[in-house]
Structures are given as C-alpha cells and as structure tokens.
LOZA-265021 format. One record per residue (C-alpha): x, y negated, z; residue in one letter. Coordinates in steps of 0.2 Angstrom, whole numbers, padded with zeros to 4 digits, always signed. Example, Ala and Ser with C-alpha at 12.3 -4.5 7.8 and 13.67 -1.06 7.14 Angstrom:
+0062+0022+0039A
+0068+0005+0036S
END
This chain:
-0084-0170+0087X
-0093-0160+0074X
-0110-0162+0070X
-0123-0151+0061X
-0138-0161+0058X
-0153-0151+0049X
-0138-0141+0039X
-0148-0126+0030X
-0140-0114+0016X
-0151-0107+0001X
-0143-0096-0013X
-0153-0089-0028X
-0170-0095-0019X
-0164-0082-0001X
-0160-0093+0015X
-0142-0088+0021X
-0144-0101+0035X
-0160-0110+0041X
-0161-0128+0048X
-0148-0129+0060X
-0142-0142+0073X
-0126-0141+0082X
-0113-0150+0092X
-0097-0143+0093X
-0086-0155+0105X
-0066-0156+0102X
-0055-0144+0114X
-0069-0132+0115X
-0069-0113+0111X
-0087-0110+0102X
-0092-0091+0097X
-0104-0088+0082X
-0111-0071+0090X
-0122-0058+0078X
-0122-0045+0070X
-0116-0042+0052X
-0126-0054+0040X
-0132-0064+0053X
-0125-0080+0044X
-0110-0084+0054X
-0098-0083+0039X
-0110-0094+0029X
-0114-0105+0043X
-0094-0108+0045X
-0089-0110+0027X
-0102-0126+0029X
-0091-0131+0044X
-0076-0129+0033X
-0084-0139+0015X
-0080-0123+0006X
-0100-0122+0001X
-0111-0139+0002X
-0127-0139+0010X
-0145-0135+0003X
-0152-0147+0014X
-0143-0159+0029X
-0126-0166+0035X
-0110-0165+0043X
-0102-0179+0052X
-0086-0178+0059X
-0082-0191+0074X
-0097-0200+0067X
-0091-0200+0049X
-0101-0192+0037X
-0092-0179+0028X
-0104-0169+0019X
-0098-0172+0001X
-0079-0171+0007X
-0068-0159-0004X
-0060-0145+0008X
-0044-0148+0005X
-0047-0166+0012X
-0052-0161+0026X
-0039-0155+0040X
-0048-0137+0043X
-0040-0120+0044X
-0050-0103+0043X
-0044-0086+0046X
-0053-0071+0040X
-0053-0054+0044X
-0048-0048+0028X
-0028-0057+0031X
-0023-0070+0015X
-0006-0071+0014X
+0007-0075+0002X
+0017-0058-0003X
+0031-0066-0012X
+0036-0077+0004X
+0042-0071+0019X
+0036-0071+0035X
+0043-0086+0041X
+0039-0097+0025X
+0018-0090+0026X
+0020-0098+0043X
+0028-0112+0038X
+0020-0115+0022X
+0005-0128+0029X
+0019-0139+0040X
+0030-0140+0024X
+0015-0147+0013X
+0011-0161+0026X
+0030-0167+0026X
+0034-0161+0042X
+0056-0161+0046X
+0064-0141+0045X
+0067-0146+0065X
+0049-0148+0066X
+0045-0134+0056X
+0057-0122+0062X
+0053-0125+0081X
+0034-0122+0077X
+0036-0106+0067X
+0046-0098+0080X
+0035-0103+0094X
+0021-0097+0085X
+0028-0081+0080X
+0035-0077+0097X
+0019-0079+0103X
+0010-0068+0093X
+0025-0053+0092X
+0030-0057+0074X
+0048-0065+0076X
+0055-0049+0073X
+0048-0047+0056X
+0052-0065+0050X
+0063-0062+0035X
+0050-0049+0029X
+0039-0049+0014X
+0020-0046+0019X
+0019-0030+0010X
+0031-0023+0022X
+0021-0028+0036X
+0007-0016+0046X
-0011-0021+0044X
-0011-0028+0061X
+0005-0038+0059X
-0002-0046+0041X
-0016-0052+0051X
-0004-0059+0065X
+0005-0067+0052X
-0014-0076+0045X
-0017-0082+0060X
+0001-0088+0065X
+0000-0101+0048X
-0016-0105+0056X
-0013-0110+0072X
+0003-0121+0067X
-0006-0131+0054X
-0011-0146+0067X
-0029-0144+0062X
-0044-0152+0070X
-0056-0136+0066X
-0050-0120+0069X
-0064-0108+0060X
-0058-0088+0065X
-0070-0075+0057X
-0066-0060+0066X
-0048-0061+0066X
-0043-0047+0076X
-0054-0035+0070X
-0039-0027+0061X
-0028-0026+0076X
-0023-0010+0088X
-0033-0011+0105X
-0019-0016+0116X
-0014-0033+0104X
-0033-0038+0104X
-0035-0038+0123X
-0016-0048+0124X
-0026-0058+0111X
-0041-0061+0117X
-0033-0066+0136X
-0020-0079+0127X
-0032-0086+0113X
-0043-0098+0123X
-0027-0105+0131X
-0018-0110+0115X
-0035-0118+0110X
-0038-0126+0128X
-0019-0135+0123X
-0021-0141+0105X
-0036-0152+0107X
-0046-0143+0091X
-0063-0136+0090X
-0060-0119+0088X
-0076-0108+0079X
-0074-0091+0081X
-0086-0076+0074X
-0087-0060+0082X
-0100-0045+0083X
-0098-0041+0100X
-0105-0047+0115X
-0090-0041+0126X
-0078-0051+0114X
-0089-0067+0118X
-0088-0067+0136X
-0071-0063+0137X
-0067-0080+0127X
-0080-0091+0137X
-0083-0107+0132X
-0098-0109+0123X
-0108-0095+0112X
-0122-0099+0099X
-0132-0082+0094X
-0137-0081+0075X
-0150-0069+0070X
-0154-0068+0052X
-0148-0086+0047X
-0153-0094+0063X
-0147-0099+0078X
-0156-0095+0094X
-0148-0103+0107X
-0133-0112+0112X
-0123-0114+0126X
-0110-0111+0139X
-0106-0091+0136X
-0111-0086+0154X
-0127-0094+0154X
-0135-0088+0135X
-0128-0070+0142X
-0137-0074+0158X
-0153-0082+0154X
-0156-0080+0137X
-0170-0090+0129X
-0179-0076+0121X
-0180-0057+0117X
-0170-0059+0102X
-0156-0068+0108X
-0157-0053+0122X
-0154-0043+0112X
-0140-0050+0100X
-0131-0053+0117X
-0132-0037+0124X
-0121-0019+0118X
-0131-0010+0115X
-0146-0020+0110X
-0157-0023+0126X
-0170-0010+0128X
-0190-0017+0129X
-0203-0009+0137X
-0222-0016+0139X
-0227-0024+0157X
-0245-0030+0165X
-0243-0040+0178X
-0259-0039+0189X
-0260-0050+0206X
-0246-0045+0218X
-0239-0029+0207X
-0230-0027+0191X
-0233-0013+0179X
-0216-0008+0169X
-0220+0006+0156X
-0229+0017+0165X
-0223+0013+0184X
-0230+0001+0195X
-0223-0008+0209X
-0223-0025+0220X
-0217-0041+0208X
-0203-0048+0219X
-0195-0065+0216X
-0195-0075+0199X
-0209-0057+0193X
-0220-0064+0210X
-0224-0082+0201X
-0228-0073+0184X
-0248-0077+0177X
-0255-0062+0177X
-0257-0056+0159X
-0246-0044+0146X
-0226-0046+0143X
-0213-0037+0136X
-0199-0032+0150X
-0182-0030+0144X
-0167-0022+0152X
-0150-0018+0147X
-0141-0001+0145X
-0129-0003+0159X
-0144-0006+0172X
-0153+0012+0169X
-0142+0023+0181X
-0145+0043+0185X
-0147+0040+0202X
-0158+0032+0216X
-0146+0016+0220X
-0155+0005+0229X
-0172+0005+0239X
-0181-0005+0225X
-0175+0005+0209X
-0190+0013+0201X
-0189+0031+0191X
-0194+0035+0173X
-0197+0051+0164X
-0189+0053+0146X
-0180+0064+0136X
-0163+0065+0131X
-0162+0062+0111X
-0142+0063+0109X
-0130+0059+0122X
-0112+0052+0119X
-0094+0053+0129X
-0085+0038+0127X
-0072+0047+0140X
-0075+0039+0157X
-0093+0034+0151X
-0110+0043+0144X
-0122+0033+0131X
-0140+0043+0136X
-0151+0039+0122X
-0167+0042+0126X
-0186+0043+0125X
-0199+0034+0138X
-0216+0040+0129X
-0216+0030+0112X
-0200+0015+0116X
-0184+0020+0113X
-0170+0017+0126X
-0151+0019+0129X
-0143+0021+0145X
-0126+0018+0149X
-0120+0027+0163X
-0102+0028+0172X
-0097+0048+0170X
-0096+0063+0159X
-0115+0068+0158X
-0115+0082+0143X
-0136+0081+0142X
-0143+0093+0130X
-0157+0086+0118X
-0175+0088+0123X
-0170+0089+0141X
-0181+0081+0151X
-0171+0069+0163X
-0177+0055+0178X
-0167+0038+0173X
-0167+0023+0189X
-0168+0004+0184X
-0169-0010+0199X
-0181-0022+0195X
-0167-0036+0198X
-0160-0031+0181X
-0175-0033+0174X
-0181-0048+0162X
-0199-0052+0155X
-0201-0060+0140X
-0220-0066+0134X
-0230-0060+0119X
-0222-0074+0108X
-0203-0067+0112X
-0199-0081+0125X
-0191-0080+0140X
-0205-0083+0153X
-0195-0076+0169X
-0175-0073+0170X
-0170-0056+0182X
-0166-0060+0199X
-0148-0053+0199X
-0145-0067+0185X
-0153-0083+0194X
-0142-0077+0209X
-0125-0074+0197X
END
C-alpha cells in the first residue's frame, strides 16, 4: 500500500501540488486524470522519490519512505516521451532492469519474450532503437517496464505516441497484466474516455489538486463537484444557471416540473450542468426540453457533429450522432432530458446527481 499523507509540492514559491491525501492499495489500476498542468506528473514523481516533498509523507506498507533515494526503491515509470538505450538492442533494453537484480539468462530470457510478444515487438528484437518507429520505441519503454518486478508501476501517458488501433489493443490488455502482477499501477492520462476504459479507480487533478477519488464509474457518475465535472467530461460539461421554485425548475431560460433527486432541491439558485452528448437535435423523449442558440462553428468528426453553440450569454457544445454541416449564426432548436442533467450549488458542490446516473 501507498500512502500520501498531507504531500504538497512548491517550486520557486508556485504550488505544483497542494495538500494531498491518497491511498493507492496494491493490485489496483489508479488513473491521474486532468488536463495538461494539472500536476499529475508532479504528483507521480513524488510517488516515485524523484522530487521530495514541500511539506508531508510517503509510507510504503507502513514504512515511511519519504527521504528514500529512488534508486532504492522498487519503482518503474514510463513517460510519454520513450527513454531507451540506443546503443542496446531491443531485447537487452528489455532485459536491462532483470539483469541488474541478478536475475538467470533463463529467467531473463523467458520474461523478455513474453513481454515482447505481448506488446508486438519480438520481431524487432535484435534491433537498435533508432531503427524502430515512434510507436515501437515507446512499446520497447514500456516493455523494460513491465518486466522489471516492480511494486509501483507509474505510466505518464504512455501511449500517447502510438497509432489508434495499438492504443485500443492496449488499453483492453493493460488492466489485465496489472490485475496479475500484484503492483499498484499509477497511470496519467488527459482523457476521460482513456479513464473509463481502464476502470479501477480515477483521482481528478485540477490545478495541483485533487478533487475526488474513487472507483472510475462512480467520480464519472457522481462527481462531487462542478470542477471535477467538468475534468471528467470531453468536452468539458457545459453550465447553465437554474432557480428552483416550489414544484418546477428553471434551466436557462425554460421552466419545467423538478422530477426525482431535482423534486427534493431547497428552493434557491444553482448551477445545472450537462454534458455534450446529452444535447440532441431532436425531440427524444416526452420530458426533453428545447433551447434556442446559435450555431458558432460546427465540426465533422465523420460519423459525428460537435455543435458549438450559444444559449444567450453561456457557451455550449453539443455532440450529436450524424453529419450536421450547420452554418454559423444559424439559429438551431437543441433537446436536453432533464435526466442528464446535474445541479451543482453556488459553492461548486454537487447538491443533486442526474437521475439517469443514480439509476446506472
């Protein structure tokens, strides 16, 4: 078990990483998900001892290992800008952590060729780095990685280099080579999609703080404020101000009947937030409500349309299934069900998680 206890990070007077508490148990997958300078590298190079704390502690199954050199510790870290050795081969970059702890050449050898089988490289073997593609330098990082036998696995957007297809055979086989080797495994990523797709559990960072943590589907699901929302949402979650007044709810400018967790809201002023996926161009359900906006830019993904879009003086986008080549300025009707909808209170909080997500 890893333990962060009050661990903060200051350099040159500027906090890279507030006060922060964590518990990262061993076997577990555990995602560092925010956007770029958000502190997850900094938070994991105080995971790893590569930088020492302003302020706080880290114990390791109890021990306290703050002052611990790195290279004491068994800890390997991948980033997305690959290291590798150019003058080795393949193989020996792979081999070179199991060789330094005194493993046998059967040992090693059975390893590196597991390894390298699993991650597409024992073709390339006898190969220099140099000769390698991008993706399969980053392959090769990763492979001397995962066969060093370490206790914590730290991964900072390791396949951000890769081609699409190896990212989603990576992503699908990742969480079970970590599941097997008992580690904690850390791993940093910008997108939420990326997140759920490994599960376990997701601690959201926003500007050197973490704002929740927790199993993956429930931060996505009920996240414990506006910010965390929107970190955990791609696009960000769009806001909106909403009154809620007896048995109705006002969202923007529409006004309808609160209906399950909106119905128990104190009557007062709140921030409703929704994601981009949830506006639609059509009337879906009996309960969606209609806004008027105007179409600022749209963009074809292909099977897909991002609508982004004006509702008065709040900026929205939509994500919506289809080609929809909208004009700017052109005046559109978009549909959001109230289910999707979450309310959030004047502090940020979360005072009252969407119905679709209690149900899920």
């Amino acid at each position: 078990m890893l333990e962060l206890r009050g661990v903060s990070r200051l350099v040159e007077g500027r906090v890279h990483v507030h006060s922060t508490d964590l518990v990262l148990q061993k076997g577990t997958m555990n995602v560092l998900l925010g956007p770029t300078l958000s502190g997850k590298t900094s938070l994991m190079r105080l995971m790893a001892g590569l930088d020492r704390p302003s302020t706080g502690s880290l114990h390791w199954d109890g021990r306290d290992v703050t002052g611990m050199r790195v290279q004491d510790r068994k800890v390997a870290m991948v980033y997305q800008q690959f290291i590798n050795y150019p003058a080795l081969s393949v193989y020996d970059n792979i081999a070179s952590p199991m060789k330094i702890m005194g493993k046998s050449a059967a040992e090693v050898d059975r390893a590196v060729r597991a390894t390298a089988e699993m991650l597409k490289l024992t073709p390339f073997l006898q190969r220099k780095p140099l000769e390698l593609s991008g993706g399969q330098q980053q392959r090769c990082a990763l492979a001397r990685a995962l066969v060093k036998d370490a206790g914590l696995v730290l991964l900072d957007e390791p396949l951000a280099n890769l081609d699409y297809k190896l990212r989603e055979e990576l992503r699908a086989e990742i969480p079970k080579i970590f599941e097997a080797s008992g580690a904690i495994f850390v791993y940093a990523t910008t997108e939420p999609e990326e997140a759920l797709l490994l599960g376990g559990n997701t601690a959201t960072l926003w500007e050197g703080r973490v704002t929740q943590f927790g199993l993956t589907p429930q931060v996505y699901r009920q996240p414990a404020d506006a910010t965390t929302a929107r970190v955990f949402s791609d696009p960000p979650m769009n806001f909106v101000p909403a009154v809620k007044s007896g048995p109705h709810i006002t969202i923007g400018d529409v006004k309808t009947t609160a209906s399950g967790p909106l119905a128990d809201l104190p009557d007062g002023t709140y921030r409703a937030g929704f994601r981009a996926n949830h506006l639609t161009l059509d009337h879906t359900t009996a309960s969606a409500i209609a806004f008027d906006a105007q179409v600022n830019v749209t963009e074809i993904t292909g099977s897909e349309s991002f609508l982004h879009l004006s509702h008065g003086p709040d900026r929205w986008v939509g994500l919506v299934h289809g080609v929809h080549d909208i004009a700017p300025d052109t005046q559109i009707k978009v549909w959001l069900d109230p289910a999707h909808v979450y309310i959030f209170g004047q502090d940020g909080r979360l005072v009252a998680p969407a119905p679709y997500a209690m149900a899920a």
